[in-house]
N, C-alpha and C positions, 0 to 999 in steps of 0.2 A: 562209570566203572561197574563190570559185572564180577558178582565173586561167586566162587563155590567153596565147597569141603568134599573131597574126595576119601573114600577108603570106609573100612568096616566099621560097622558101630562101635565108638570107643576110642577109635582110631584113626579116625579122620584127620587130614592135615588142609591149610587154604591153600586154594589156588585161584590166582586172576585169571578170568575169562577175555577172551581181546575179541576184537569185530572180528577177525579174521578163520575165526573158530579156534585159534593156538589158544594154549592155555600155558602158564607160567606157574612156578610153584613160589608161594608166598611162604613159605617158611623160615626164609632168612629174617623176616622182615616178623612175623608173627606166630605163635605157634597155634592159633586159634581163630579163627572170628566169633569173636565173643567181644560181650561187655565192654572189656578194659579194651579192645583193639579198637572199638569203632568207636569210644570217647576217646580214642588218640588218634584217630584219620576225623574226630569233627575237627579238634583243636587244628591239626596238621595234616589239611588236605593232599601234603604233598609226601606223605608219608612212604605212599608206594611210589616207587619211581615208574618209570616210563621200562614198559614190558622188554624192549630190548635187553635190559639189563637184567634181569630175572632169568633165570633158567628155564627152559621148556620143558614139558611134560606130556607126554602123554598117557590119557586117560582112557585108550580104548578096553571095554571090558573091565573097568574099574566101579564100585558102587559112587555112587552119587547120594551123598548126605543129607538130610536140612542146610541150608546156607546160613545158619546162626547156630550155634554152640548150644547147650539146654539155657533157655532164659531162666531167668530169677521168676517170670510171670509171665502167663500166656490170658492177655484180657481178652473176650471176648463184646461184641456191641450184639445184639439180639434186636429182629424185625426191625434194619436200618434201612428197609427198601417196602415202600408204600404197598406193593403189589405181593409182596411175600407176608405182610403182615396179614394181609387179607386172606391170603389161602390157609394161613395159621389158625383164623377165627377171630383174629384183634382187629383194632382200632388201631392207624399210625402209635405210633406213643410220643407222648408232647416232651421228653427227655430221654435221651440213649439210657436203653436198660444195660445193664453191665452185668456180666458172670465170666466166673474163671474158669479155665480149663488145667489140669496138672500137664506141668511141663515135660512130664515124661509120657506124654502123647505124642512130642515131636516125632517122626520119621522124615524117612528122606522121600523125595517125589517119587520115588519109584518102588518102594517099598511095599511088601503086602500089608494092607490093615484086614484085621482079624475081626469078624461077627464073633461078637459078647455069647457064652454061652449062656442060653436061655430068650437070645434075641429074635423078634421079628417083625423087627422097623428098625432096622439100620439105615442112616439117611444120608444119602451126599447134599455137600454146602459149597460151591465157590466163592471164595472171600482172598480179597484185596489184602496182604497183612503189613502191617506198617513196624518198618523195626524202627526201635528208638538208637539215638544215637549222642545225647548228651541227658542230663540228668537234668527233668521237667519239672517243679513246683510250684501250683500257686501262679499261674503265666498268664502276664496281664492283659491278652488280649486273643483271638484265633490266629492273627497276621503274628505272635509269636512262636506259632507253631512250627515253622516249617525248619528252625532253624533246632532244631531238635528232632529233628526225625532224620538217621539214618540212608535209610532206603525203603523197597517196596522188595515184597516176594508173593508169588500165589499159596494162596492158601489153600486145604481142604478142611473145615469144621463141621469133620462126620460127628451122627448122633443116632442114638438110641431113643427112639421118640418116647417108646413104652417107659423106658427107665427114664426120662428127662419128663414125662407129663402126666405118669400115671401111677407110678412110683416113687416119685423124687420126694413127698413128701413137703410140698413148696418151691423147694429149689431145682435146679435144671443141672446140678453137676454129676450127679449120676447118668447122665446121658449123655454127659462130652466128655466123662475123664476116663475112657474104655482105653486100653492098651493101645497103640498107634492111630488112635482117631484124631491126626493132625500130621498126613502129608504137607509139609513145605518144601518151596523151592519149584523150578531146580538151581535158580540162582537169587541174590539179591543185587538188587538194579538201585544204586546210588541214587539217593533224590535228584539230581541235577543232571543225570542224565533220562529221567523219566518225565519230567515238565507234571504237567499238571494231571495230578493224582485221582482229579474228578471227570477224565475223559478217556477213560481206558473201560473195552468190551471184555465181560465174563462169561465163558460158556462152559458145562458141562455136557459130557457124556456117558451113558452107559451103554456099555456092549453096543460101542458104536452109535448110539439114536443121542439124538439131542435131547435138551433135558431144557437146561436155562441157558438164554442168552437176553443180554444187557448193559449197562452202563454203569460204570460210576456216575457218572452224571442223575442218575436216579437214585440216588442215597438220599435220607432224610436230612443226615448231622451230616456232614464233612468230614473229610479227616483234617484238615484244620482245627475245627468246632469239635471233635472228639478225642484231638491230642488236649488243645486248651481247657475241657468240661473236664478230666478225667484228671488231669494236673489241680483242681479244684479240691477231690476229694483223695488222692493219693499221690507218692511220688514213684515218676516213670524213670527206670532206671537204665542204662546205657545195656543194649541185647535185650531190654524187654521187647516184645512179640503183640501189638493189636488188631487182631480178626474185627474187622470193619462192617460185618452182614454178607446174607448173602440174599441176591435177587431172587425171585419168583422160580416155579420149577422143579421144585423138590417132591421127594415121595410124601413128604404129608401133608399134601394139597389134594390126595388120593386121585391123580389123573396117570399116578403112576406106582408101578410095583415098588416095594423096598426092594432093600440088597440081602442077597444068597451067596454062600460059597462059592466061588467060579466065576462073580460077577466082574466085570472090568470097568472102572470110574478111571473116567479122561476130564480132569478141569484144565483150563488155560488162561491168563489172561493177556489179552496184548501188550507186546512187548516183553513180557517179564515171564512167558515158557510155558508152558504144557507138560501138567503129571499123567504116571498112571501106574495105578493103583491094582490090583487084583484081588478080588475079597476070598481069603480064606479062614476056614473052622478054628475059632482060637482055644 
């Protein structure tokens, strides 16, 4: 099952995405995809019927949302990819480092994100993000992971490196919690029609050139191993949001420039869509 949220900020309504590119309007059925909806399609898989029965909709010339509602928590997993830790300056790390981003970072994949005034290391991150989808604590094992998670959506977890490593004063959330530094979407792709979460390619581009390309299959922890580790020390709640790393690639590896006004960031990952982003003056 593919979803979206169509319409302006604030104002967003769902809609079911079909193979066929038709799109259905889910509002009979939910006035949201948030939280409460997607812990009632864990319980009740069959909650949405079969698209015939839905209205159709078209969305030509319509904004395209985040494909979740604003979460309760947007976690992020930091240098979960051996090759990106290195261009960082680190050591793999022997446990998922964990920080948050404010959830009023979400935008929609297509949205512009805005350079922080006084920026200049704005950073693009392609990331895997894992929506949860029943309420995780305490989970006795990684194999009980899956049955709480949701879906998947592409992520972007832009940053401010200056603010995130030179200014943070220890912590890194002055560099992720900038006004829309968290393109998602453009859809969420139901766990079970995405199979295995550790075999999906992520690439970026800017202004067209390649940037990162890679695998899940190169992540450190798992999204298994990082739904179960993270249910250890907090509880994941139904529309929470976890940015999983992002690969090799990025401007602070210095093989490449940051982001200016004008710039155009394209991430994609297989199967789950292709954003893009325009950096403008905030």
């Amino acid at each position: 099952m593919r979803l979206m949220r169509i319409g302006e900020p604030g104002h967003e309504r769902p809609v079911l995405v079909c193979p066929e590119g038709r799109h259905h309007d889910l509002s009979g059925i939910t006035d949201d995809i948030d939280g409460a909806f997607l812990a009632a399609l864990a319980d009740n898989p069959r909650l949405v019927p079969a698209e015939p029965v839905l209205p159709e909709i078209d969305i030509t010339g319509l904004r395209i949302g985040a494909p979740v509602a604003r979460p309760s928590a947007l976690l992020c997993i930091g240098q979960n990819y051996a090759a990106h830790a290195a261009e960082s300056g680190a050591e793999p790390p022997e446990q998922p480092i964990l920080f948050y981003k404010s959830p009023n970072t979400v935008v929609g994949p297509y949205d512009d994100v805005l350079i922080p005034r006084g920026s200049k290391k704005t950073d693009w991150e392609v990331e895997l993000a894992v929506v949860i989808g029943r309420r995780a604590s305490y989970l006795d094992s990684p194999a009980d992971a899956a049955a709480h998670i949701a879906g998947y959506a592409v992520s972007n977890d832009v940053s401010e490196r200056a603010f995130q490593l030179e200014e943070s004063g220890g912590q890194w959330s002055k560099g992720k919690s900038c006004a829309t530094f968290n393109p998602l979407g453009p859809v969420l792709v139901t766990a079970d029609e995405v199979g295995d979460p550790q075999d999906l390619r992520l690439r970026s581009y800017v202004n067209g050139e390649p940037r990162q390309d890679s695998g899940t299959a190169d992540m450190i922890f798992s999204v298994a191993h990082l739904v179960h580790h993270l249910s250890q020390y907090l509880v994941l709640e139904p529309g929470d949001v976890i940015n999983t790393g992002t690969p090799q690639g990025v401007a602070l590896s210095g093989r490449f420039p940051y982001l200016g006004p004008g710039d155009v960031m394209e991430v994609e990952i297989s199967g789950l869509g292709r954003q893009r982003s325009v950096c403008r003056p905030a």
